[in-house]
SEDRENLO-64228 format. One record per residue (C-alpha): x, y, z; chain. Coordinates in pm, 1 decimal. Last residue first. Example, Ala and Ser with C-alpha at 12.3 -4.5 7.8 and 13.67 -1.06 7.14 Angstrom:
BEGIN
       east      north         up   chain
     1367.0     -106.0      714.0       A
     1230.0     -450.0      780.0       A
END
This chain:
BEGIN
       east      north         up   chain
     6773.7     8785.8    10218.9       A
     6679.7     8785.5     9846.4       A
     6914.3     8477.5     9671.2       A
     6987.1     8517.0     9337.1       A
     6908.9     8158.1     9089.2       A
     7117.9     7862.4     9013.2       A
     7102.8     7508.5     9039.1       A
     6789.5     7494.4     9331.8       A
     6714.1     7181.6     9455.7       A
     6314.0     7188.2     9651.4       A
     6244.3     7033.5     9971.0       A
     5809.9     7022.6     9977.5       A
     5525.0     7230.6     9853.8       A
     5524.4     7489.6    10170.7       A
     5861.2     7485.8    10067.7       A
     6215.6     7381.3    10211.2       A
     6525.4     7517.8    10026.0       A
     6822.0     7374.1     9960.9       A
     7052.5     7537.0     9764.2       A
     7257.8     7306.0     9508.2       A
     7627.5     7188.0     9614.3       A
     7601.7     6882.7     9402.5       A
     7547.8     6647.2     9755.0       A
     7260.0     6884.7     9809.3       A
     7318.7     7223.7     9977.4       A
     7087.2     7384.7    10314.6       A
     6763.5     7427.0    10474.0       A
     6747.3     7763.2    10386.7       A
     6349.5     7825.9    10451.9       A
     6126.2     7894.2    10188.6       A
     6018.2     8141.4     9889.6       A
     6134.7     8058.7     9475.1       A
     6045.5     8336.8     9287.8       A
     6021.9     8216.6     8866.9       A
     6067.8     7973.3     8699.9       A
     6424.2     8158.5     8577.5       A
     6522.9     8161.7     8938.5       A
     6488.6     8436.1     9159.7       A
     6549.0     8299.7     9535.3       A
     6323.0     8404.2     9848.8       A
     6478.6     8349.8    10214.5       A
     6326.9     8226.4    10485.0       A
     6612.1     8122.7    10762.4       A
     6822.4     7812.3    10883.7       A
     7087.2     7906.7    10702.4       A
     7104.6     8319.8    10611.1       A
     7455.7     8405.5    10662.5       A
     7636.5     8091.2    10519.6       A
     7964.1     8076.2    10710.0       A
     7917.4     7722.5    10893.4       A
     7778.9     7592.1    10589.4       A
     8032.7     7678.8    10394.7       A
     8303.1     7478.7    10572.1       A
     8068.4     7209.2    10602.2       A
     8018.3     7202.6    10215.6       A
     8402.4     7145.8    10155.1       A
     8382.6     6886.3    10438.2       A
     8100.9     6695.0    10234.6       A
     8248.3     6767.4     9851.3       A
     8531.2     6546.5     9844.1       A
     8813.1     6475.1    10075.2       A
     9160.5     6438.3     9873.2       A
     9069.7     6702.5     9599.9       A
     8829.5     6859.2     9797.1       A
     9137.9     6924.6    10044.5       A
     9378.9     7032.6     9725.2       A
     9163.9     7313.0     9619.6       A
     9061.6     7417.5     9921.0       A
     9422.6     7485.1     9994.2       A
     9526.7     7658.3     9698.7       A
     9199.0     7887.6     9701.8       A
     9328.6     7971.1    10058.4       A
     9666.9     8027.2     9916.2       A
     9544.7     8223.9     9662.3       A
     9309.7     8448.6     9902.1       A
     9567.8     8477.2    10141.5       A
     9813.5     8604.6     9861.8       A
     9575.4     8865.1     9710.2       A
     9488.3     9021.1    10035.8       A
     9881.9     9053.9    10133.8       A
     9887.4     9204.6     9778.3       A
     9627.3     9468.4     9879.2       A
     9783.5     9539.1    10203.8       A
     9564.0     9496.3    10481.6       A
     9235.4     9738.6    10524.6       A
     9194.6    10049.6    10775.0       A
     8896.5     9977.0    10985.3       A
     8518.7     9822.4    10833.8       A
     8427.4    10075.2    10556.8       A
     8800.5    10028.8    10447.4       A
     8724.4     9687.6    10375.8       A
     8431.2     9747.4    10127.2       A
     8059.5     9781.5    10110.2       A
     7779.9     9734.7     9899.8       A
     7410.5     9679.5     9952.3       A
     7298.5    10014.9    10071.5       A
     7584.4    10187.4     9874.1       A
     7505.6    10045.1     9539.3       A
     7189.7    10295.6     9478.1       A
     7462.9    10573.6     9526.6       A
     7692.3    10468.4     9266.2       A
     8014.8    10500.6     9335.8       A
     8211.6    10816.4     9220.0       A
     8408.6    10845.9     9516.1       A
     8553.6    10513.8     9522.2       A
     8415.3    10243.7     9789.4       A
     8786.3    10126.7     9899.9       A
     8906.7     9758.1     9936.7       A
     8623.0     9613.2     9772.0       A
     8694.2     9211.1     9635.1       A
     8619.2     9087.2     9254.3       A
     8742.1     8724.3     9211.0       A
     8730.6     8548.1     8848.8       A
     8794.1     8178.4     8853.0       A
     8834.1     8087.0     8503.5       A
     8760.1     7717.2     8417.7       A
     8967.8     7473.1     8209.4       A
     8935.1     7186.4     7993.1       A
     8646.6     7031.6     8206.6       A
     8569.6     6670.3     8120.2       A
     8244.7     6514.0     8212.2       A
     8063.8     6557.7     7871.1       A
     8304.7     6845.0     7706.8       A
     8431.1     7182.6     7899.0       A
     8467.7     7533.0     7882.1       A
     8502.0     7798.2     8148.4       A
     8362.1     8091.2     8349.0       A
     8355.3     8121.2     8730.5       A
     8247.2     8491.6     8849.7       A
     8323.6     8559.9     9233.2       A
     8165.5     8826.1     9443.7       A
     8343.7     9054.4     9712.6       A
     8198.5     9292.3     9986.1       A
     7825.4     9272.2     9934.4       A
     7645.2     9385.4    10266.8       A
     7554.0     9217.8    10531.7       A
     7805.5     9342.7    10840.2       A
     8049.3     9205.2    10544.8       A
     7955.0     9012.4    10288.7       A
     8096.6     8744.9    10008.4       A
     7867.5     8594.0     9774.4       A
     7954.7     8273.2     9651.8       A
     7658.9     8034.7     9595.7       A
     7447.0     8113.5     9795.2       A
     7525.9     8415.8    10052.6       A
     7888.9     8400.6    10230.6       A
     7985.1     8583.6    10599.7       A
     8292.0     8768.3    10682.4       A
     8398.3     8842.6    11048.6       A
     8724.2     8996.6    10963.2       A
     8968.3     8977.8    11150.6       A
     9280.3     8952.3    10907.5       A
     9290.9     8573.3    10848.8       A
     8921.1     8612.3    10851.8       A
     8926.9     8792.1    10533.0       A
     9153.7     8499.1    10376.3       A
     8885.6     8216.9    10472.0       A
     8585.5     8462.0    10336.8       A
     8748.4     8427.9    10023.8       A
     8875.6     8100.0    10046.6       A
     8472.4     8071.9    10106.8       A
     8353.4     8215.1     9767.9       A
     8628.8     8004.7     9598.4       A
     8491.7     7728.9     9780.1       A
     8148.5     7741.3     9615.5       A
     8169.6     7802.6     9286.7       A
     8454.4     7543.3     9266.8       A
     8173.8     7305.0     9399.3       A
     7927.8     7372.0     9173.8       A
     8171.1     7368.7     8879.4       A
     8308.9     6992.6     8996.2       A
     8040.8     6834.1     8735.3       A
     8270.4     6960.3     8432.5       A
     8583.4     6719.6     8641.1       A
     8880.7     6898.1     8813.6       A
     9219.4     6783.2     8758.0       A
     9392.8     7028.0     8597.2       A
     9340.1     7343.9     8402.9       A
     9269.2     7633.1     8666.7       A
     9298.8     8011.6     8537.7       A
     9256.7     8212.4     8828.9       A
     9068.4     8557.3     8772.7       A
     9177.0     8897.3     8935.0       A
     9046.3     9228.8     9031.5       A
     9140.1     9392.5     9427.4       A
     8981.3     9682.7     9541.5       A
     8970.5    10081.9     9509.1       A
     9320.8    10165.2     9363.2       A
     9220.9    10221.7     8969.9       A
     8850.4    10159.9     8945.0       A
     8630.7     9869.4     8921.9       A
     8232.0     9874.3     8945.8       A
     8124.6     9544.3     8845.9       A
     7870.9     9523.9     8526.4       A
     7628.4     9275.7     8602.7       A
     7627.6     9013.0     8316.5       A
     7429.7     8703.3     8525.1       A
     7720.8     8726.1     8776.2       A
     7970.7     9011.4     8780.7       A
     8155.6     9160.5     8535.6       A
     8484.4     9450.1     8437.0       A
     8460.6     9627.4     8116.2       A
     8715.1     9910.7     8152.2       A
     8864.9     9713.7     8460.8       A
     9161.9     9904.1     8675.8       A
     9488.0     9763.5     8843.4       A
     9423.5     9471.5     8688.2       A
     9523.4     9082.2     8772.4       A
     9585.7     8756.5     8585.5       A
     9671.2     8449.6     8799.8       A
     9845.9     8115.2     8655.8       A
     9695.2     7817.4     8831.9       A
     9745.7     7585.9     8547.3       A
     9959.0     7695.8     8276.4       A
     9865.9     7983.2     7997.2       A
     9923.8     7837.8     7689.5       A
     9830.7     8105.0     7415.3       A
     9447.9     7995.7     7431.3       A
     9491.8     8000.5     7834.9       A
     9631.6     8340.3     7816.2       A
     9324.5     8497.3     7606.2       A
     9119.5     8304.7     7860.0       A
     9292.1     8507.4     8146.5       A
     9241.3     8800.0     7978.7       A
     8881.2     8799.5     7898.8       A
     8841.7     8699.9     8281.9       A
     9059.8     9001.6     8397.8       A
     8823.6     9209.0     8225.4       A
     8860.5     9485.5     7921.3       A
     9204.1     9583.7     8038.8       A
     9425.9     9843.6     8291.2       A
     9744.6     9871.8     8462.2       A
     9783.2     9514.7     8364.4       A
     9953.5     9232.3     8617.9       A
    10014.8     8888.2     8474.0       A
    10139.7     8598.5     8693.9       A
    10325.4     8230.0     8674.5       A
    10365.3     8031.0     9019.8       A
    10021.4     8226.2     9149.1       A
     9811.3     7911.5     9248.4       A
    10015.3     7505.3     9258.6       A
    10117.9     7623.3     9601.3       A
    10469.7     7540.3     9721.0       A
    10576.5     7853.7     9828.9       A
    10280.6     8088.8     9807.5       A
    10409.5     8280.8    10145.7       A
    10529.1     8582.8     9943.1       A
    10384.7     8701.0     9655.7       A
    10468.4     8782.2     9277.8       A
    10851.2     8916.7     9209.2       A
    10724.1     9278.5     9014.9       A
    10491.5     9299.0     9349.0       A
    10134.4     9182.2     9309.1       A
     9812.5     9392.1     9427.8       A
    10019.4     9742.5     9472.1       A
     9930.3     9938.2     9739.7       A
    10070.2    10320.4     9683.3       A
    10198.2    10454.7     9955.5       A
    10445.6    10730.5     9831.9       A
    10225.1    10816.3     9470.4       A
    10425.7    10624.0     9168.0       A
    10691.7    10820.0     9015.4       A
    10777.3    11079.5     8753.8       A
    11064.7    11304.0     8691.5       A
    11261.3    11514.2     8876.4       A
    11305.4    11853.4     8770.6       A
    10935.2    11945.3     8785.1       A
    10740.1    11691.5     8993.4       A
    10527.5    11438.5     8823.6       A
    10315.9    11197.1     9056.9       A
    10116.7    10916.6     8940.6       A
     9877.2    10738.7     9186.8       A
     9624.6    10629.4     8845.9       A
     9301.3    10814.9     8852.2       A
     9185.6    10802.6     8467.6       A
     9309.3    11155.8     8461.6       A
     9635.8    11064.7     8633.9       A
     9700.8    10777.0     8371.9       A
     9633.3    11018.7     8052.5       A
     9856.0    11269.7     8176.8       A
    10153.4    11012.6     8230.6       A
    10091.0    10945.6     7916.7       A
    10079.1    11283.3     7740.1       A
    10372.7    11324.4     7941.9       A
    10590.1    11041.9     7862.8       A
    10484.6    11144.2     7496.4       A
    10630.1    11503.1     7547.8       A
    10922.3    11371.2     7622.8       A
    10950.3    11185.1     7258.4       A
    10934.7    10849.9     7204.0       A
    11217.8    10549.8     7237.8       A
    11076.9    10362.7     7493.7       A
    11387.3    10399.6     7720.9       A
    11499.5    10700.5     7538.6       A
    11161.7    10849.0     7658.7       A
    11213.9    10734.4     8013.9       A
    11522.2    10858.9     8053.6       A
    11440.2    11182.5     7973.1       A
    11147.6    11214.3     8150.1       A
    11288.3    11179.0     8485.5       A
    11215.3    10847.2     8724.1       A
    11148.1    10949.7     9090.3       A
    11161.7    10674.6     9302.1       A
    10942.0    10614.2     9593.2       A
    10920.3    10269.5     9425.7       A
    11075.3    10136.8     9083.3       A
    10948.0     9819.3     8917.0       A
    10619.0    10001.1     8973.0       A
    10755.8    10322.4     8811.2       A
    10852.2    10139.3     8485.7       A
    10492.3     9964.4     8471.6       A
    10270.4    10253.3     8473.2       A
    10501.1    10357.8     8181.9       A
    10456.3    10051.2     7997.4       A
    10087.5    10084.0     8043.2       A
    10033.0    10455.1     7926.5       A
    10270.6    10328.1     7627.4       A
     9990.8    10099.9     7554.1       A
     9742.1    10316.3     7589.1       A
     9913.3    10557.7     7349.7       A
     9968.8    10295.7     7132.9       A
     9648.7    10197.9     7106.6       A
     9472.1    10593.9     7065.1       A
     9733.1    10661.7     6763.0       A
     9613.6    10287.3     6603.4       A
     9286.0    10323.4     6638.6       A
     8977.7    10248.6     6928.6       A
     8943.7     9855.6     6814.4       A
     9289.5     9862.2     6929.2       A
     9138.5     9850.9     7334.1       A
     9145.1     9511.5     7424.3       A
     9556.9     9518.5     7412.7       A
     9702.6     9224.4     7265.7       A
     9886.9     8985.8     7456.5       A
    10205.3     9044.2     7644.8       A
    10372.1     8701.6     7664.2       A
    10414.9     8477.9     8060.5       A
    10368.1     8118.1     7882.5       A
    10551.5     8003.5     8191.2       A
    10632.6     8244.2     8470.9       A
    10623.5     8600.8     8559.4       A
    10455.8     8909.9     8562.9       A
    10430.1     9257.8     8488.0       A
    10178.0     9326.0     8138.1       A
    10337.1     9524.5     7908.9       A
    10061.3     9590.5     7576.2       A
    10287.6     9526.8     7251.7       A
    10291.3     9747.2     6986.4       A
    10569.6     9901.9     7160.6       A
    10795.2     9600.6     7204.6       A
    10776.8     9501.0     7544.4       A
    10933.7     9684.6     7853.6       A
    11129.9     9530.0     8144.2       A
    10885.7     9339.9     8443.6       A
    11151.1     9115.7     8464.8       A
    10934.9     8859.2     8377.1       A
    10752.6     9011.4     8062.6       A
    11106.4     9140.0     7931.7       A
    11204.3     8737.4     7988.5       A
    10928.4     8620.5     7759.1       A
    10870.5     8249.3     7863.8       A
    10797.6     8010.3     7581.8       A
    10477.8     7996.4     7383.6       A
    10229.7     7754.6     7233.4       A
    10103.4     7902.0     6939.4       A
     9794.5     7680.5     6884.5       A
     9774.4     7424.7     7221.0       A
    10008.8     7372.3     7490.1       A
    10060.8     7063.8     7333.7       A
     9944.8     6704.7     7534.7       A
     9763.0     6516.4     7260.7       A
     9416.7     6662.8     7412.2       A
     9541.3     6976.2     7483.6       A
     9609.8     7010.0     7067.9       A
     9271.1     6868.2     6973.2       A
     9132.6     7144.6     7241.7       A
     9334.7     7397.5     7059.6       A
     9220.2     7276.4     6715.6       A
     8888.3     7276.9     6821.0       A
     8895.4     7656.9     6961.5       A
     9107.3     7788.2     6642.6       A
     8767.3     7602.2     6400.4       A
     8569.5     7842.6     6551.1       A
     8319.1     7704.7     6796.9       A
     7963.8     7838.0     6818.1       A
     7847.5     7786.1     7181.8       A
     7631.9     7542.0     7334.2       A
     7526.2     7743.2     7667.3       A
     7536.7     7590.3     8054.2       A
     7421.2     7748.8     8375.0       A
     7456.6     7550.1     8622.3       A
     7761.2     7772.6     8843.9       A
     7806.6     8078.8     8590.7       A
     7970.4     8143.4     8290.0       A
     7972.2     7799.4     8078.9       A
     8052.9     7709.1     7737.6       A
     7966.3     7351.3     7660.4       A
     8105.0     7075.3     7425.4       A
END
């Protein structure tokens, strides 16, 4: 059985005895350990019991799980937790002012509480407004990524059916695979406003602040084979690019999923996952995409970075998060029906540096030659002075 968190590269983990049985479990057709039914206050988008994170969303197996940040004490969990379910009260109502009363007999705390909370989302730059008199509300044109309903135009698709929205975790991929070991289904989407502990390829921290881009990992669970992980590498990177372009932008994608804009990095996509032999149990399709450089970001990053608003005022964030699911959705079913050789076309006709030198980092070492372009497995092609070499995984140096 192997754990893997990036395209080729492939770990033996240490299984607890939990992780077997839940495999066991898939295997007979459960929903594995502590399968769960819908939780209608999750749905709704109505308040969880207070030592219960809120998560908005929707669907099957839709349960708050627990919040990544207990490890910090009680008092300092359940403040972040009722941070959360407040974040969540004014989302289910916009432009409207809620007042403090009614949300402290709402959650049952004090109104001193609500504003301790609301303190502690304005300081780690949520929209939150507070006007004497009135109560509390969301900043007038704030951009959600989901609305409390999901999306519109994903009718039909197998991608966003069941949905989790946090005001703030450890990573939307340690979420989503705390969902699939409670039953998540296939295609369910977790998202966050802000990351504490967001992550990039080969462990790179991702820059991820409250209202600045768009963070969210697909959790996918059928019909895709261990040996598919090139290709889902590869077309989530271009549903990407597909959705940008659906807006007009002129996007362009850098082995294996890079997305850029005018050259510079403007999304990146993680895939994490487990499977056995040729089997893949799941795979977590993590999707990090710039809407706004925020203030505080890093300087060095700014050369190779960018974001939407760089490039004219951006599209709504949940119009962004649609397209890209549907895209995803679509790409999905065509390498289902077609294979690999029209998925690769696709990228081919995107890839920014095709037909030029580049130099790739692998773990042997620098690899320098002309972009030739991808095997039948999705590997980069590259053409040395020493002949065609395959290359499984490695950073490409433009």
């Amino acid at each position: 059985m192997a754990l893997f968190e990036d395209p080729a590269t492939v770990r033996i983990p240490l299984l607890t005895i939990a992780v077997l049985r839940a495999v066991a479990a898939r295997r007979n057709g459960d929903d594995g350990i502590g399968a769960t039914v819908p939780d209608e206050r999750a749905t709704n988008g109505a308040p969880a019991p207070v030592d219960e994170p809120t998560p908005i969303g929707r669907g099957e197996g839709v349960t708050p799980n627990r919040s990544a940040l207990e490890h910090d004490g009680a008092n300092h969990a359940a403040a972040v937790r009722l941070a959360d379910r407040l974040f969540a009260a004014l989302l289910a109502a916009p432009g409207t002012y809620v007042s403090g009363s009614a949300l402290a007999a709402r959650f049952g705390v004090s109104r001193t509480a609500i504003w301790k909370a609301a303190n502690r989302l304005m300081e780690a730059g949520f929209p939150v407004e507070r006007a004497h008199r009135r109560g509390y509300r969301l900043a007038e044109g704030y951009d959600p990524p989901v609305g409390p309903n999901g999306w519109e135009g994903l009718e039909g698709a197998e991608l966003g059916r069941a949905f989790r929205f946090f005001p703030e975790v450890d990573s939307t991929q340690n979420a989503a695979r705390r969902w699939f070991d409670d039953g998540a289904p296939h295609g369910a989407v977790v998202l966050a406003e802000r990351q504490t502990a967001g992550r990039g390829r080969m462990g790179r921290q991702w820059v991820s602040p409250p209202g600045t881009g768009l963070w969210m990992s697909v959790i996918l669970t059928d019909g895709l084979r261990l040996a598919d992980v090139h290709a889902l590498s590869l077309m989530a990177g271009l549903a990407v690019a597909e959705a940008l372009e659906a807006f007009g932008y002129r996007p362009g994608l850098k082995w294996p999923n890079d997305v850029l804009l005018a050259g510079k990095k403007v999304a990146g996509v993680l895939i994490e996952g487990q499977g056995e032999l040729d089997r893949l149990y799941f795979a977590v399709v993590g999707i990090g995409l710039n809407v706004r450089l925020p203030e505080a970001f890093p300087p060095e990053l700014r050369t190779i970075a960018t974001a939407l608003a760089e490039h004219g005022p951006p599209p709504p964030r949940r119009k962004l998060a649609a397209a890209i699911l549907s895209a995803l959705d679509r790409e999905l079913r065509a390498y289902r029906a077609e294979g690999f050789g029209p998925l690769r076309e696709r990228w081919l006709v995107r890839a920014v540096s095709l037909g030029r030198e580049i130099a790739v980092e692998t773990g042997g070492g620098r690899i320098v030659g002309r972009f030739a372009g991808l095997d039948d497995d999705g590997k980069l092609l590259v053409e040395t002075a020493a002949g065609l070499r395959a290359i499984a995984s490695g950073e490409v140096r433009l």
